[in-house]
PAZAPA-4460 file (N, C-alpha, C; in steps of 0.05 Angstrom, whole numbers, plus 32768, in hexadecimal, padded with zeros to 4 digits):
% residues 104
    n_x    n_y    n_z   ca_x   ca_y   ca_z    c_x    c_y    c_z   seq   type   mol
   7E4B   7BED   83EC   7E61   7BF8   83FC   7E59   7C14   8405     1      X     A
   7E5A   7C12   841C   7E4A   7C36   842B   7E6C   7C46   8429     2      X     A
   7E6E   7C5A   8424   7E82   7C71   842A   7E81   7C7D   843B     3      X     A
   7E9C   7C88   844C   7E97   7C95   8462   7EA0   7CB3   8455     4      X     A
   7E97   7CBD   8463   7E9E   7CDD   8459   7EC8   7CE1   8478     5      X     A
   7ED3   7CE9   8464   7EEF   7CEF   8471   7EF0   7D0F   847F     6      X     A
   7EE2   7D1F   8462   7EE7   7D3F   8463   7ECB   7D4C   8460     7      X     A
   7EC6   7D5C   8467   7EAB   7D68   8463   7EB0   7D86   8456     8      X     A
   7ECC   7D8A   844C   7ED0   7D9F   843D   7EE6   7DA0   842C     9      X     A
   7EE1   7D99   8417   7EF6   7D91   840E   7EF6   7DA3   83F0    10      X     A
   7F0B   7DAA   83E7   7F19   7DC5   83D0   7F23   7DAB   83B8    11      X     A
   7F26   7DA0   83A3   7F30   7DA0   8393   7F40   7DA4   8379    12      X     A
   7F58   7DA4   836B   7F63   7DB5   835E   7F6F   7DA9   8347    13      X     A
   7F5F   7DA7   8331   7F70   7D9E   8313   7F81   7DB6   830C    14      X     A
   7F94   7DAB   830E   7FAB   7DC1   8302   7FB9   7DBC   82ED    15      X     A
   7FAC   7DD6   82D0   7FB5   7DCC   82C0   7FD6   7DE3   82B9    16      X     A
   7FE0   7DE4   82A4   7FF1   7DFE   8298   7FE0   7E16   829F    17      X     A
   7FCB   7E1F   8287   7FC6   7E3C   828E   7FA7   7E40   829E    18      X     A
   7FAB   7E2E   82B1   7F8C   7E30   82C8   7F8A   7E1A   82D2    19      X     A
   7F80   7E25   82E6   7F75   7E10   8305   7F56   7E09   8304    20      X     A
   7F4F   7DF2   8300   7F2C   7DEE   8308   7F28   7DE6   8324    21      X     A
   7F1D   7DF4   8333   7F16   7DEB   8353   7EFE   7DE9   8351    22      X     A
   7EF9   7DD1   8364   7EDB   7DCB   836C   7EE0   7DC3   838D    23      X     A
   7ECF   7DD4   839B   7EC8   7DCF   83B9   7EB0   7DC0   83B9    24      X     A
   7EB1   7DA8   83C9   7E9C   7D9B   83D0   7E9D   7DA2   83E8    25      X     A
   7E88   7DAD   8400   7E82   7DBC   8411   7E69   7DAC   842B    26      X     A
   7E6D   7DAB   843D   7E5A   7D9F   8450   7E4D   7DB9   8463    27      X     A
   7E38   7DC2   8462   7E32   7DD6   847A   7E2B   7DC6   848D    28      X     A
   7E2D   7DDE   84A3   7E30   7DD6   84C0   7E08   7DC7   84C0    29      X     A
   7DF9   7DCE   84B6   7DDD   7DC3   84BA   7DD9   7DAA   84A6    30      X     A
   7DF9   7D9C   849A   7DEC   7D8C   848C   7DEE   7D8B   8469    31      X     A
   7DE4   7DA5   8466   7DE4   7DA2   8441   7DFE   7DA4   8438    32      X     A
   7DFE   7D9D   841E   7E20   7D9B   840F   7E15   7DB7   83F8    33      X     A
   7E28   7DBB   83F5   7E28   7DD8   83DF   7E43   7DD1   83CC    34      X     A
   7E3F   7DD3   83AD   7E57   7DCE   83A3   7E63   7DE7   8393    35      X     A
   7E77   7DE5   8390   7E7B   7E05   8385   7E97   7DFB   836D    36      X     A
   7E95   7E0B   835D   7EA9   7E0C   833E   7EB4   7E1E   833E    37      X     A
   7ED5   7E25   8333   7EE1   7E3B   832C   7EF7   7E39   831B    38      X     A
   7EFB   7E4B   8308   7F0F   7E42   82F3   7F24   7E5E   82FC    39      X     A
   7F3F   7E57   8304   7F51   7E72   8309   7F67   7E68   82F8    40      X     A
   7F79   7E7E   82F0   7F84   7E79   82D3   7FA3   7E77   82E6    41      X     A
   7FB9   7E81   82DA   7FCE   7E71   82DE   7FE8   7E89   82E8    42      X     A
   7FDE   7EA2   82EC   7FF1   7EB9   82EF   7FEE   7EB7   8312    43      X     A
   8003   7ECA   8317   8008   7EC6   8335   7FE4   7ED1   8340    44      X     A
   7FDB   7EF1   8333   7FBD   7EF8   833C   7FB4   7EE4   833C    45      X     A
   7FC0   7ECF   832D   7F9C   7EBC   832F   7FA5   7EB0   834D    46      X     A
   7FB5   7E9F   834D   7FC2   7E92   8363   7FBE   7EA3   8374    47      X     A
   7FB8   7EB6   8380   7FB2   7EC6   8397   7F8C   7EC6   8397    48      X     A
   7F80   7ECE   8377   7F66   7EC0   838A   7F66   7EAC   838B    49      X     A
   7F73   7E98   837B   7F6C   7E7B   8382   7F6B   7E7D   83A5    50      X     A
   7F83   7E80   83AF   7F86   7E81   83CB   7F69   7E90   83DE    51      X     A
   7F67   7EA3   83D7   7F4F   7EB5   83E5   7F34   7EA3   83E1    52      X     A
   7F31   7E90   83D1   7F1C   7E83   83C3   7F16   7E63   83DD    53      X     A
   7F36   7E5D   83D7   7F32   7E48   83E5   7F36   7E4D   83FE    54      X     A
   7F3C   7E6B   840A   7F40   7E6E   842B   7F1C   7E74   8434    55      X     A
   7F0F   7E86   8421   7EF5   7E81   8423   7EDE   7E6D   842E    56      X     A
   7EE7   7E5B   8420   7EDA   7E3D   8426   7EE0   7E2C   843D    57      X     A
   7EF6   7E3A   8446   7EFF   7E24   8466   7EFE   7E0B   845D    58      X     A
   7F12   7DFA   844A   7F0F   7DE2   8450   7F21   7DCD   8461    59      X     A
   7F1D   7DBA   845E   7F25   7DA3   8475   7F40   7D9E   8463    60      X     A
   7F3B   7D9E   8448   7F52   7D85   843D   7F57   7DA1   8421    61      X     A
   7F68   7DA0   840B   7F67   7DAA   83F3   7F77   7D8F   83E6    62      X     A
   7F6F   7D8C   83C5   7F81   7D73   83BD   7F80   7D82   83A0    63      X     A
   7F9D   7D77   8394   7F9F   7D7F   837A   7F9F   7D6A   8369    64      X     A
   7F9D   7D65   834D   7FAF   7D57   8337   7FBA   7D66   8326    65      X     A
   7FCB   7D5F   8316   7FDF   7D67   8306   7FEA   7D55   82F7    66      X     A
   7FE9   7D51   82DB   7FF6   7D41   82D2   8011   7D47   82C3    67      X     A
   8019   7D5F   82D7   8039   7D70   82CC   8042   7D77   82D9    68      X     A
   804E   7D8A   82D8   8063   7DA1   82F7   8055   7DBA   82FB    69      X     A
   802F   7DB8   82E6   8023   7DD1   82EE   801A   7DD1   830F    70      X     A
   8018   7DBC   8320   8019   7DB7   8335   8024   7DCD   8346    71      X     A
   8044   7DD9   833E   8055   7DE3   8355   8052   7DFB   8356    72      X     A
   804C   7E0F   8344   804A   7E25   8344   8032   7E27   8365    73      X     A
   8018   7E19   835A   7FFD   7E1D   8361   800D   7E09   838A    74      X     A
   8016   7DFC   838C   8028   7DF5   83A3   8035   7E0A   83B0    75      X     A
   8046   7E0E   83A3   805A   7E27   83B0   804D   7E46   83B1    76      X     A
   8037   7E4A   83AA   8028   7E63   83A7   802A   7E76   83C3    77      X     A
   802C   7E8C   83C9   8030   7E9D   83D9   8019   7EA0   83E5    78      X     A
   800C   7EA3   8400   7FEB   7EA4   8402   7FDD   7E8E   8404    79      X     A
   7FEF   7E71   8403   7FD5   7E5A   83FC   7FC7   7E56   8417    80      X     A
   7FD3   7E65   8431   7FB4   7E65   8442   7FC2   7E4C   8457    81      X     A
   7FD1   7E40   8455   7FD9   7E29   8460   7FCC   7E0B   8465    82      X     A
   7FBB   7E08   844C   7FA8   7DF6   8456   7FAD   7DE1   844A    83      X     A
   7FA5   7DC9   8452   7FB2   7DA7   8452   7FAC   7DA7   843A    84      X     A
   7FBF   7D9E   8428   7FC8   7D9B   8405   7FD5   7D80   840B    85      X     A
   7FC4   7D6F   83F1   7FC7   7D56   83EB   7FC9   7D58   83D5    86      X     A
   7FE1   7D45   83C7   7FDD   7D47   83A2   7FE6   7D31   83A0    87      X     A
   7FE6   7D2B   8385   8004   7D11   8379   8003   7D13   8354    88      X     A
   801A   7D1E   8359   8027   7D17   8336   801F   7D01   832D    89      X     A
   8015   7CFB   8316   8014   7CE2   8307   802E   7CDB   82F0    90      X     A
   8038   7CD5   82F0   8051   7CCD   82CE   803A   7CC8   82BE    91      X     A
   8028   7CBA   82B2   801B   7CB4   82A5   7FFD   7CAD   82A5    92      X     A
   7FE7   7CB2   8294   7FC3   7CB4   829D   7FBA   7C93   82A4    93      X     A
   7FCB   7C81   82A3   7FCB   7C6C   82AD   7FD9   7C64   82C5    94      X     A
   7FED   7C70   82CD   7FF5   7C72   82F4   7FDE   7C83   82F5    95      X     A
   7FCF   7C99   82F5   7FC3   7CA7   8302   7FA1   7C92   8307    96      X     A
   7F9D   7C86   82EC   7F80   7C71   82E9   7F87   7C5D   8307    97      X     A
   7FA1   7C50   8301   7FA1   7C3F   831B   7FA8   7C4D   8333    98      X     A
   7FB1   7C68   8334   7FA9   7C70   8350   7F90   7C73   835B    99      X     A
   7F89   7C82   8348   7F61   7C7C   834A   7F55   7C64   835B   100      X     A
   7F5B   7C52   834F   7F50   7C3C   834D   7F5E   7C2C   8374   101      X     A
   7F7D   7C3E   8374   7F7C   7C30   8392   7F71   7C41   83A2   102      X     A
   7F6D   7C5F   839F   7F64   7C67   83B1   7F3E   7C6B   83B1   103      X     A
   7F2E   7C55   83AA   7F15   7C63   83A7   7F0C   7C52   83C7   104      X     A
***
């Protein structure tokens, strides 16, 4: 099964209680992918570079998980840059396995 590529810049965001792990998977304009890691912690400063971090990167899409309500803080954040935010709550690590599983 071939994949099509949707986004060619795309921000990611595990959000946990006391920190955020983002990973940008990145397309340059000539072609190469560049991947990049960052761990920002959970106070409003962080949430502001989070924001500066991911306005940096220009991406197409940003997506979170959350398997709590640490989600809304990092949602409602002041600064998020306005850029297309995708998430979904899971109730349980088994709704989230079979969302997996419909969306691959």
């Amino acid at each position: 099964m071939e994949l099509t590529t949707l986004h060619k810049r795309v921000i990611a965001c595990d959000v946990h209680q006391a920190q955020v792990t983002v990973c940008a998977i990145l397309e340059e304009p000539e072609g190469s992918v560049r991947i990049e890691q960052q761990r920002f912690g959970a106070f409003q400063r962080d949430r502001r570079a989070l924001a500066e971090w991911v306005g940096a990167r220009r991406p197409d899409v940003v997506v979170m998980e959350s398997t709590g309500i640490y989600w809304k803080s990092l949602y409602a954040a002041p600064g998020g840059g306005g850029h297309s935010c995708r998430g979904r709550q899971c109730a349980s690590r088994q709704e989230c396995a079979g969302a997996q599983d419909r969306y691959r």
